[in-house]
VEXMI-933395 format. One record per residue (C-alpha): x, y, z; residue number from 1; residue in three letters. Coordinates in steps of 0.2 Angstrom, whole numbers. Each point is the difference from the previous one (the first is absolute). Layout:
<rs>
<<X,Y,Z>,NUM,'ALA'>
...
</rs>
This chain:
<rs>
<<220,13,130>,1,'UNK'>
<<-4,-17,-9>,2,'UNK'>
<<-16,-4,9>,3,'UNK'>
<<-14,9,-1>,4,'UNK'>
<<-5,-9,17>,5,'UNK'>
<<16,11,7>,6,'UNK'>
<<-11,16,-2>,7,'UNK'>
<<-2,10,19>,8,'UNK'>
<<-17,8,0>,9,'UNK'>
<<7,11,15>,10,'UNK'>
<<17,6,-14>,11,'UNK'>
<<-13,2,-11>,12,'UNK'>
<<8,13,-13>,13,'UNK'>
<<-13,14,1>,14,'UNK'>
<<-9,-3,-17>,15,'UNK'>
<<-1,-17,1>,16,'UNK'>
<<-9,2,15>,17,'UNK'>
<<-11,15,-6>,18,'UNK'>
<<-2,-11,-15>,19,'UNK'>
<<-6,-14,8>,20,'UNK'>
<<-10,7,17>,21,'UNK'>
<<-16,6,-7>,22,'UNK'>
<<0,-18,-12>,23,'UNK'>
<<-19,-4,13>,24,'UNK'>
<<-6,19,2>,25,'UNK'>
<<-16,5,-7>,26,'UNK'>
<<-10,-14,-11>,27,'UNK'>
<<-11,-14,8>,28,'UNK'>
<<0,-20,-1>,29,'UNK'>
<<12,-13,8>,30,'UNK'>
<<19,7,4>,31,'UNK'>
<<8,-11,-12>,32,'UNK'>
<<-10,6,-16>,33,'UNK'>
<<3,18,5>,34,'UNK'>
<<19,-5,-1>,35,'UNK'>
<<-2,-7,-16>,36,'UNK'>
<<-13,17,-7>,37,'UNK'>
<<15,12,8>,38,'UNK'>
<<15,-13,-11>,39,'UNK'>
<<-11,2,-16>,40,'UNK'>
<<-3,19,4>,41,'UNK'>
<<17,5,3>,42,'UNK'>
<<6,-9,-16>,43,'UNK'>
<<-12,9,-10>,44,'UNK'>
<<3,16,7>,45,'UNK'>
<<19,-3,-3>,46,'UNK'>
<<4,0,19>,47,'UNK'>
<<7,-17,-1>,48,'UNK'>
<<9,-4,-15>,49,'UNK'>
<<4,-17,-10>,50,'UNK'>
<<15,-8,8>,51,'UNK'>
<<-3,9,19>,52,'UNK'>
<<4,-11,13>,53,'UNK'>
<<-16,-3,12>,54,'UNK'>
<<4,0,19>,55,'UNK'>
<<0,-17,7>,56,'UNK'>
<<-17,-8,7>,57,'UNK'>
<<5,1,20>,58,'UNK'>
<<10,18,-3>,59,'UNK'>
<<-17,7,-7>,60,'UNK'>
<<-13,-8,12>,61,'UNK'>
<<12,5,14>,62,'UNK'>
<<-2,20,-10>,63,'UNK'>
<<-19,-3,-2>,64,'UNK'>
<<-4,-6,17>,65,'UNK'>
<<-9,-17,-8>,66,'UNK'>
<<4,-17,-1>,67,'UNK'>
<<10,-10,-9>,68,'UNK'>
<<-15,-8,-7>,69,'UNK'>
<<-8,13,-8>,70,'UNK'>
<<16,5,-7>,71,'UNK'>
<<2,-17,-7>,72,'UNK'>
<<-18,0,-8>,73,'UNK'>
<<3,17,-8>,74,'UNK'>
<<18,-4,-7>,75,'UNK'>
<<-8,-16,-6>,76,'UNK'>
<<-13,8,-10>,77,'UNK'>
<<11,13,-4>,78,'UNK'>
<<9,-13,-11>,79,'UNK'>
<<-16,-9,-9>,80,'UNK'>
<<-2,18,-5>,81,'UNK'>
<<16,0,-7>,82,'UNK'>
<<7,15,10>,83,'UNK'>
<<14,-7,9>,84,'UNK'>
<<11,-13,-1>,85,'UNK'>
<<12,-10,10>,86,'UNK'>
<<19,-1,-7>,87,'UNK'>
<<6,-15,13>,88,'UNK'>
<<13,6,13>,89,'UNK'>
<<-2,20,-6>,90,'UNK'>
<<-18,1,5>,91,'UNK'>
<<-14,6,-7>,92,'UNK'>
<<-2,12,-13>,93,'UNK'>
<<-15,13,-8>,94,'UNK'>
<<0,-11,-17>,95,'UNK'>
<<2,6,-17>,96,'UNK'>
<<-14,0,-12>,97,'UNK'>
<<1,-13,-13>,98,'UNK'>
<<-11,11,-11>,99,'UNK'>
<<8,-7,-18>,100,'UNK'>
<<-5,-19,6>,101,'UNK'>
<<-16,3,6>,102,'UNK'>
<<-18,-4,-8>,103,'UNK'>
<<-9,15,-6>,104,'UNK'>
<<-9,10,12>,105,'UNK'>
<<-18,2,-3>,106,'UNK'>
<<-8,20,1>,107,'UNK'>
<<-15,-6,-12>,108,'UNK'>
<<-8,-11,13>,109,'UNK'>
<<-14,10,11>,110,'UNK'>
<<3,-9,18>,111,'UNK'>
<<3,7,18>,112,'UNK'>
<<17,0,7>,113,'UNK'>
<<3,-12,16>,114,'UNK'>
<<-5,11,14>,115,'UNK'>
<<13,11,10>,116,'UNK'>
<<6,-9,16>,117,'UNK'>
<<-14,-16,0>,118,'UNK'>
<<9,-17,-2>,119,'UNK'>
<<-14,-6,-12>,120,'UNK'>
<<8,-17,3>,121,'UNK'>
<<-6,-1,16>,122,'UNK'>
<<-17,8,-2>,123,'UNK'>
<<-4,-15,-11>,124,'UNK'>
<<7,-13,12>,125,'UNK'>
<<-10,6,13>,126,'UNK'>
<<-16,8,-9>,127,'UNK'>
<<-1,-21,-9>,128,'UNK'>
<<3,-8,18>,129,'UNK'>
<<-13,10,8>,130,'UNK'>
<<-10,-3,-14>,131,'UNK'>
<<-1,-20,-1>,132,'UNK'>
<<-2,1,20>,133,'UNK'>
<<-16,10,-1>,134,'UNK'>
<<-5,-7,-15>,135,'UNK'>
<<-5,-19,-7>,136,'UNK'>
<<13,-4,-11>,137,'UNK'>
<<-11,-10,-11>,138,'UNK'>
<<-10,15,-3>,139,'UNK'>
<<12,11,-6>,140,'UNK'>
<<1,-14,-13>,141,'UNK'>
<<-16,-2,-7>,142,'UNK'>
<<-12,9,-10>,143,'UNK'>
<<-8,20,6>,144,'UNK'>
<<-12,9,-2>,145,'UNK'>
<<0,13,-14>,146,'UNK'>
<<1,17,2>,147,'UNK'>
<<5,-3,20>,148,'UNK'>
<<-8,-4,14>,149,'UNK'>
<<-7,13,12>,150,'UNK'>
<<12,-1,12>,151,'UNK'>
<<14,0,-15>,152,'UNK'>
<<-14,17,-7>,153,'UNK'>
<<3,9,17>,154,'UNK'>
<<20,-3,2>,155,'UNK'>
<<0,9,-19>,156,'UNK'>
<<-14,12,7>,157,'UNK'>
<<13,6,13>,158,'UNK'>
<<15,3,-14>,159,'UNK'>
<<-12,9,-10>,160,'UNK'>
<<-2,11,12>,161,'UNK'>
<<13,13,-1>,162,'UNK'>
<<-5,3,-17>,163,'UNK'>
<<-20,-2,1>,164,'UNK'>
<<-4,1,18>,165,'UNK'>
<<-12,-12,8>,166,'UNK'>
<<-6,-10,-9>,167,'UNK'>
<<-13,-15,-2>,168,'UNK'>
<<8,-15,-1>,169,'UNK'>
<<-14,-9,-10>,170,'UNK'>
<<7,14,-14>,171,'UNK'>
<<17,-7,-1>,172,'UNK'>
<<7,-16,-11>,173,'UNK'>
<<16,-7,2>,174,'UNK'>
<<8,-5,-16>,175,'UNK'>
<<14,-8,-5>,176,'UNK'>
<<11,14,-7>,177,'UNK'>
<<-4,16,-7>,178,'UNK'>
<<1,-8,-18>,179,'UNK'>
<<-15,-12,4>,180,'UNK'>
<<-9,12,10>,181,'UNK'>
<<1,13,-18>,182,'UNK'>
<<-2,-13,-13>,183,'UNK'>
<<-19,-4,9>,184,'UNK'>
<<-4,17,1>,185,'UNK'>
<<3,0,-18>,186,'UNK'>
<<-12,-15,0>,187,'UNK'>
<<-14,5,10>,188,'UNK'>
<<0,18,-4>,189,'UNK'>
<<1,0,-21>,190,'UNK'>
<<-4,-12,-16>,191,'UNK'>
<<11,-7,-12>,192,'UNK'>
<<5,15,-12>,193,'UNK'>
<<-4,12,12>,194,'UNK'>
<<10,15,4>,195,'UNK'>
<<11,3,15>,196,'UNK'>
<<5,17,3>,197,'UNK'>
<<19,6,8>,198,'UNK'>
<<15,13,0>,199,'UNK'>
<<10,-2,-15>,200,'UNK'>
<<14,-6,12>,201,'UNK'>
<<-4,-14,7>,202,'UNK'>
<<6,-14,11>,203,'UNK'>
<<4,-16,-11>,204,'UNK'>
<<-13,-12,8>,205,'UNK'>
<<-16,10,-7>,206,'UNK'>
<<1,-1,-21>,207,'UNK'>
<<9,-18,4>,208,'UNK'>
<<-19,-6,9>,209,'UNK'>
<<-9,11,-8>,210,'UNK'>
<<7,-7,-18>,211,'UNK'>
<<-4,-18,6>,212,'UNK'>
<<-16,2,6>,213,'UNK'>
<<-4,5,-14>,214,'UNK'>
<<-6,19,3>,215,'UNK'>
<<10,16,-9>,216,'UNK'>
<<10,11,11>,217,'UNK'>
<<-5,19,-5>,218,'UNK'>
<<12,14,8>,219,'UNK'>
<<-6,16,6>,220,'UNK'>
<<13,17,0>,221,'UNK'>
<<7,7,13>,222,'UNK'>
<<10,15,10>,223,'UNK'>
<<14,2,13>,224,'UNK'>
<<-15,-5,14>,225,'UNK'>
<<-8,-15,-11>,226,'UNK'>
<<-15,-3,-10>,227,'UNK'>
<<-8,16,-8>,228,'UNK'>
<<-19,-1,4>,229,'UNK'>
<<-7,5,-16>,230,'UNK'>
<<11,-10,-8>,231,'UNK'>
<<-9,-15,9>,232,'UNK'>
<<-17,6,-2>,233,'UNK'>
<<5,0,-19>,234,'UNK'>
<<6,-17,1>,235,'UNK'>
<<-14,-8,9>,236,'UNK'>
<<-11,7,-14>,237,'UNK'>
<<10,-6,-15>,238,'UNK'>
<<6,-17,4>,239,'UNK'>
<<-20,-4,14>,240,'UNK'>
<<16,-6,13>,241,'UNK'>
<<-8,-6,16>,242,'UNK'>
<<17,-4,9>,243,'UNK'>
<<12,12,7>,244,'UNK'>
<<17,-2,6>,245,'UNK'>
<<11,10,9>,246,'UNK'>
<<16,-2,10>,247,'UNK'>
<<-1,19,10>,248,'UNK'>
<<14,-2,13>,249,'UNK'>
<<17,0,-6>,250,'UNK'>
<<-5,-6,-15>,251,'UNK'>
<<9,-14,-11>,252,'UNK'>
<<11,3,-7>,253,'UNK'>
<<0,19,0>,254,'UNK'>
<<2,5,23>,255,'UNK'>
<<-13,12,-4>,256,'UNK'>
<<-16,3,12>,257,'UNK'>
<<-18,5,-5>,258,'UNK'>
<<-2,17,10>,259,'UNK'>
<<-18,-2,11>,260,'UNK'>
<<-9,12,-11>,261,'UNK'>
<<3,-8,-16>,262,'UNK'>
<<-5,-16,7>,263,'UNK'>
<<-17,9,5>,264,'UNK'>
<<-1,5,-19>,265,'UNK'>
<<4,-16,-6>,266,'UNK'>
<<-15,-9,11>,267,'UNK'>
<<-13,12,-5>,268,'UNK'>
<<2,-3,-18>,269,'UNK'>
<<0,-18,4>,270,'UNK'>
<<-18,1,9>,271,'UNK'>
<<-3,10,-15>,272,'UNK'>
<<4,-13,-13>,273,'UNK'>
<<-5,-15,11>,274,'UNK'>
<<18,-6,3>,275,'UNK'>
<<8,-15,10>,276,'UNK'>
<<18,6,6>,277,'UNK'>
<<12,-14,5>,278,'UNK'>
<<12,7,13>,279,'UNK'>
<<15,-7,-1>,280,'UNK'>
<<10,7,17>,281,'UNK'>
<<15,-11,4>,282,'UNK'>
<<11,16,6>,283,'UNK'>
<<-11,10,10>,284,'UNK'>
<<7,-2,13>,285,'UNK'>
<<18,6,-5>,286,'UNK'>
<<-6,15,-4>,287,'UNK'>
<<4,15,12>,288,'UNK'>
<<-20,9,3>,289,'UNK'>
<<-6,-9,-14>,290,'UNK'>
<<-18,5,-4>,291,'UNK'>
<<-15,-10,5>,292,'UNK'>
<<-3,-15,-13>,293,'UNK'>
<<-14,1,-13>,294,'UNK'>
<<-8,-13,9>,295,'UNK'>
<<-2,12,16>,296,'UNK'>
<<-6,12,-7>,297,'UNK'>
<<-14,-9,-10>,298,'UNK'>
<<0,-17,5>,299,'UNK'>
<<-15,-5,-10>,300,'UNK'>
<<9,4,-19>,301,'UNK'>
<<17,-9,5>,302,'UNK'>
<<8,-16,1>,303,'UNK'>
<<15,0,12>,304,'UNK'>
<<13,-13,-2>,305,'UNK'>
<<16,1,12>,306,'UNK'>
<<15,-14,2>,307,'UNK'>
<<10,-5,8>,308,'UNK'>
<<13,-4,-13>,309,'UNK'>
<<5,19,-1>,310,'UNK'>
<<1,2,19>,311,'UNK'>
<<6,-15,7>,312,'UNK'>
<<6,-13,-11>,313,'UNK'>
<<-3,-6,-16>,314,'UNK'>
<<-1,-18,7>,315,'UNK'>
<<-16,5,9>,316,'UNK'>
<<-12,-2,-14>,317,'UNK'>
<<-14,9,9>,318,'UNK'>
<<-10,12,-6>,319,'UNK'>
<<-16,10,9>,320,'UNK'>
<<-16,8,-10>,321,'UNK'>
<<-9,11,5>,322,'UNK'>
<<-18,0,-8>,323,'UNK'>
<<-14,12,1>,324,'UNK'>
<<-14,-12,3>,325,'UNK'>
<<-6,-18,1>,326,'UNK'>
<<-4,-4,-20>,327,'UNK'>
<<16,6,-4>,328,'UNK'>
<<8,-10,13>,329,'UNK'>
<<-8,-14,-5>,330,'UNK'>
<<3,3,-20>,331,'UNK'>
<<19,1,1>,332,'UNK'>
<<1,-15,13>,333,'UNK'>
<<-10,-11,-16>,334,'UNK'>
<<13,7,-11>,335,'UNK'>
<<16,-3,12>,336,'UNK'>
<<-6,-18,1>,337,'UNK'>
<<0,-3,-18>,338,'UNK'>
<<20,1,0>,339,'UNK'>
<<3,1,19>,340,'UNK'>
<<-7,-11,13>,341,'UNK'>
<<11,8,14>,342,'UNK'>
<<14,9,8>,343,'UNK'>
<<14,-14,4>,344,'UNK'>
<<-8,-4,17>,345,'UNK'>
<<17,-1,10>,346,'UNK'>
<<6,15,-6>,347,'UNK'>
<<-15,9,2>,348,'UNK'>
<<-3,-5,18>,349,'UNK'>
<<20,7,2>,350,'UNK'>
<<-6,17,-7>,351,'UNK'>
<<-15,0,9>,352,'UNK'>
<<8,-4,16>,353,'UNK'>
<<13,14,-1>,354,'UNK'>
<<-13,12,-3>,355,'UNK'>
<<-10,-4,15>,356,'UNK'>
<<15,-2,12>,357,'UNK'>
<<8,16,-7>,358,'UNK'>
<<15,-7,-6>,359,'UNK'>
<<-4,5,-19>,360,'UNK'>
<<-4,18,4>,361,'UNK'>
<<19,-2,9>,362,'UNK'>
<<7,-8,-16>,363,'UNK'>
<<-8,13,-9>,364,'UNK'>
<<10,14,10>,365,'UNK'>
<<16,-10,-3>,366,'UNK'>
<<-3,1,-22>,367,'UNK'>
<<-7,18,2>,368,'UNK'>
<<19,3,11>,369,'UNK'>
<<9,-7,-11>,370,'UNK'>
<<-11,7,-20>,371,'UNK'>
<<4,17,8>,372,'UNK'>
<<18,-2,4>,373,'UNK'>
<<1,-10,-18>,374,'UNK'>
<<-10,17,-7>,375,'UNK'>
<<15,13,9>,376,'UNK'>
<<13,-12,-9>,377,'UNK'>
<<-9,3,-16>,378,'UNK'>
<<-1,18,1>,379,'UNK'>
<<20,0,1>,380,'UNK'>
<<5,-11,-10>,381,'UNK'>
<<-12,5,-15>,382,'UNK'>
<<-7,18,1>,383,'UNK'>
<<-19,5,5>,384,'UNK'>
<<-14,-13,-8>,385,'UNK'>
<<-17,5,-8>,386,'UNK'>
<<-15,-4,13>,387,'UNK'>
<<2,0,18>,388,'UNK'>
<<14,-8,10>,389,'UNK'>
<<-7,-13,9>,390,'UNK'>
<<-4,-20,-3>,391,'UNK'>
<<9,-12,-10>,392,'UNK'>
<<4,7,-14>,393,'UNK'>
<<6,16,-11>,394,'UNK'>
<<-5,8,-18>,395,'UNK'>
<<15,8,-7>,396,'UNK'>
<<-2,10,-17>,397,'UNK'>
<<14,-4,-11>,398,'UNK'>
<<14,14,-7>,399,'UNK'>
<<-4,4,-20>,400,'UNK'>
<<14,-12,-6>,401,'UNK'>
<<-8,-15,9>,402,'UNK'>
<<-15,-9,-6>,403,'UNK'>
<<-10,-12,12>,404,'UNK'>
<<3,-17,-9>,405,'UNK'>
<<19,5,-2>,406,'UNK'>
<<5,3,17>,407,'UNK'>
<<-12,-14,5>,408,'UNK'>
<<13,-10,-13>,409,'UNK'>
<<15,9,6>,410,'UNK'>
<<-1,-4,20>,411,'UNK'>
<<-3,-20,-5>,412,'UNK'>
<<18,1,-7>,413,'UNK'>
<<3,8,16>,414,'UNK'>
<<-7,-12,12>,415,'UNK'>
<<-13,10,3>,416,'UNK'>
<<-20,-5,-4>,417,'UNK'>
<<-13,17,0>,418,'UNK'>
<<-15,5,-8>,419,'UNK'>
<<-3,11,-16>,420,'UNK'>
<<-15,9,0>,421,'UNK'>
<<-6,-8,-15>,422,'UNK'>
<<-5,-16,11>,423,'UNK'>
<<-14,9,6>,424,'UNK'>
<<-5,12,-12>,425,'UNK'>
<<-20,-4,-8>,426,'UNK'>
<<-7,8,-13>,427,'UNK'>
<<1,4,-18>,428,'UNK'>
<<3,17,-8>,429,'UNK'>
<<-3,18,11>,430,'UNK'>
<<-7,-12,15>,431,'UNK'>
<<18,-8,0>,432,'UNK'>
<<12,7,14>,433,'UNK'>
<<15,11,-8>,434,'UNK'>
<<10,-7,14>,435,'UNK'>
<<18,-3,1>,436,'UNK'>
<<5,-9,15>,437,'UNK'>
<<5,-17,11>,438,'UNK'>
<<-8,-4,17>,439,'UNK'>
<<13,-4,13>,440,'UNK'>
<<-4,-12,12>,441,'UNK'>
<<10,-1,17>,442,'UNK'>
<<-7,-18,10>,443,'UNK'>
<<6,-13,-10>,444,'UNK'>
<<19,1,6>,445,'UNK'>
<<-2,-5,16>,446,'UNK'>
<<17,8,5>,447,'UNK'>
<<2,17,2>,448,'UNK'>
<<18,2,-5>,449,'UNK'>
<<-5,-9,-18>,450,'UNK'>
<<-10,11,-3>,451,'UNK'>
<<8,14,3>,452,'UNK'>
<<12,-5,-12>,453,'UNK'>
<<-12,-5,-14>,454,'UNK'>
<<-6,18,3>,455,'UNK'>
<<18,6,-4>,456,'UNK'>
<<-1,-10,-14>,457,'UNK'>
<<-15,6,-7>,458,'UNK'>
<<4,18,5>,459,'UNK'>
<<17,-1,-12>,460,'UNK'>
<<-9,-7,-14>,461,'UNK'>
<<-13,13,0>,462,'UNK'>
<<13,13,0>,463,'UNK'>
<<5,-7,-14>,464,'UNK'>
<<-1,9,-16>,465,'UNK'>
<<-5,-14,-14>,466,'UNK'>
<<-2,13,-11>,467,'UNK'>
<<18,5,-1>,468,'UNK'>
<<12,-6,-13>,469,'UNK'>
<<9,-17,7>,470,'UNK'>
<<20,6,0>,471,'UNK'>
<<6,-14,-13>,472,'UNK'>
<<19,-6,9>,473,'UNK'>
<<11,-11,-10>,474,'UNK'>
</rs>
């Protein structure tokens, strides 16, 4: 044969057909996408190999029982993906990767994957259309009121809920990000030199606004289930801190969770100690029987802040708080103001949408799809990770001959970007984390084939005894 087109899906050979058959089994979402997911599958499992020749479009709708349509949509996409190409009169073919030619692939930068089996393309298209014909256009372009409306308060009431249950609406302030959202905590809730207490490891954001507003960041120990009681009850005494902040659920950058009891430990010696706790849950809902929040179980000591930048997308810059009452409410609204007037009202009223017509609860489903499958390929590509695994990203202790900063260094020259430990380690002296370490972040690359190579990649180097003398060749 010369033509792929020349391909009979009745003389199929038997493995081309059983290769091919189950390409729309199982799954959810449009046909043509779950075409595409079984293509990028079946290349990263090794069932279709670089160079394979891929049945022509009408042989494999006729062997799929679809249209040609949809087999023209997924082959289509298939291609922007880079997963198949066309060679002219010899048809179409599963591509070979380009890796050597190819910008570095990002694993440093904490964002959720594209959703399994959702064309996001689409979504926007029609979530926007519906939008500007239910809403004035002109108010979607003008200035909002801070903090959200009610009806803005009770569509982030009803995402809360998983977490918090029913909750009043009138408690809720939608924020621009989860940045913005923390820096006003910081405002509202401490004075300039003030102390602000957290884990040792710690998610980049917090020592950078802290630093800048002005307060001091003082870091608390820990253990394998998080912050050690006493050790916070120490800490409130010596340093008068008033803030706390903690990130309990698949914590960053370290995947572990904060077992039920300790978090009950950890809230009696902040009623104790008069404490604030700031909440900061973006992954709660990734986690398999998570425990209840902080903010459930006493919702008068905590702050809750969720976005939607970990759970959706990072191009929806809105966040949700959840305060304990009305002065507080009102305090870290003043303080929101002094830097941020409003959520970006078009984008805003796209979140909010979706989370009242349900469609972000189904794009959620999609990223949570596609984190665990992401999380499977991990686990054999690299070995077991510290932490649970779930989410969007992985903490992996480093062999004795690598150090954090090193292999950090190492993987650039390998195309590869990840994060040492030591960008989110606090602290000075026995308060500073003996850790050795890089978080692995798995949303960035937006194809799963990449990134099961860049995982390869990563895998080798780490293998990799530095320590060893180089063999000198002449």
């Amino acid at each position: 044969m010369t033509r792929n087109d020349s391909i009979d899906p009745d003389k199929a050979s038997p493995a081309w057909a059983a290769a091919w058959a189950s390409a729309l089994q199982g799954g959810s979402g449009p046909r043509y996408l779950r075409l595409v997911d079984f293509i990028e599958r079946a290349v990263a499992e090794g069932t279709l190999a670089p160079g394979e020749r891929v049945p022509a479009q009408r042989a494999l709708a006729a062997l799929l029982g679809v249209d040609l349509t949809t087999v023209t949509r997924g082959f289509n996409e298939a291609r922007r993906r880079a997963l198949i190409e066309a060679r002219g009169p010899l048809g179409t073919f599963i591509a070979v990767p380009r890796a050597a030619l190819e910008q570095r692939v990002d694993l440093s930068m904490n964002i959720p994957p594209p959703p399994a089996g959702i064309d996001t393309d689409a979504l926007l298209r029609e979530g926007l259309s519906r939008l500007l014909l239910r809403s004035d256009a002109d108010l979607l372009m003008t200035y909002h009121i801070g903090g959200g409306s009610a009806a803005d308060c009770v569509k982030g009431a009803k995402w809360l809920e998983p977490m918090l249950g029913k909750i009043d609406a009138a408690q809720v302030a939608v924020c621009p990000g989860a940045q913005a959202a923390l820096a006003a905590l910081i405002i509202a809730f401490t004075g300039p030199g003030e102390a602000v207490l957290s884990e040792p490891l710690v998610y980049p954001g917090l020592p950078h606004a802290v630093a800048q507003l002005g307060r001091r960041l003082e870091t608390v120990a820990t253990d394998a289930e998080g912050m050690l009681p006493d050790a916070l009850e120490a800490a409130c005494l010596l340093h008068g801190a008033r803030l706390l902040y903690l990130n309990p659920t698949l914590q960053n950058p370290t995947a572990t969770t904060m077992p039920e009891a300790r978090r009950h430990a950890i809230l009696k010696v902040a009623a104790r100690c008069g404490l604030r706790i700031v909440e900061d849950d973006p992954y709660w809902r990734f986690a398999p029987e998570a425990p209840p929040p902080l903010a459930r179980l006493a919702p008068g000591q905590v702050c809750y802040l969720s976005t939607l930048s970990k759970t959706l997308s990072p191009g929806l810059r809105t966040a949700f708080l959840a305060l304990p009452d009305a002065a507080s409410h009102a305090r870290v609204l003043a303080a929101l103001r002094t830097f941020s007037l409003m959520a970006a009202p078009l984008t805003n009223a796209l979140a909010l949408q979706w989370i009242e017509d349900g469609t972000a609860a189904h794009i959620f489903e999609g990223v949570r799809a596609e984190a665990q499958a992401r999380q499977r390929m991990a686990a054999q590509m690299l070995g077991p990770a510290a932490g649970e695994n779930a989410g969007i990203h992985l903490w992996y202790a480093l062999p004795s001959y690598w150090q954090a900063r090193e292999l950090a260094a190492a993987a650039s020259t390998e195309g590869l970007a990840v994060a040492p430990s030591t960008a989110f380690e606090q602290g000075t002296g026995t308060a500073r984390p003996a850790a050795n370490a890089i978080r692995v972040s798995l949303g960035a690359t937006a194809e799963r084939a990449r990134l099961q190579a860049a995982l390869r990649r990563l895998s080798a180097l780490l293998a990799s005894d530095r320590s060893a003398p180089a063999q000198v060749l002449v």
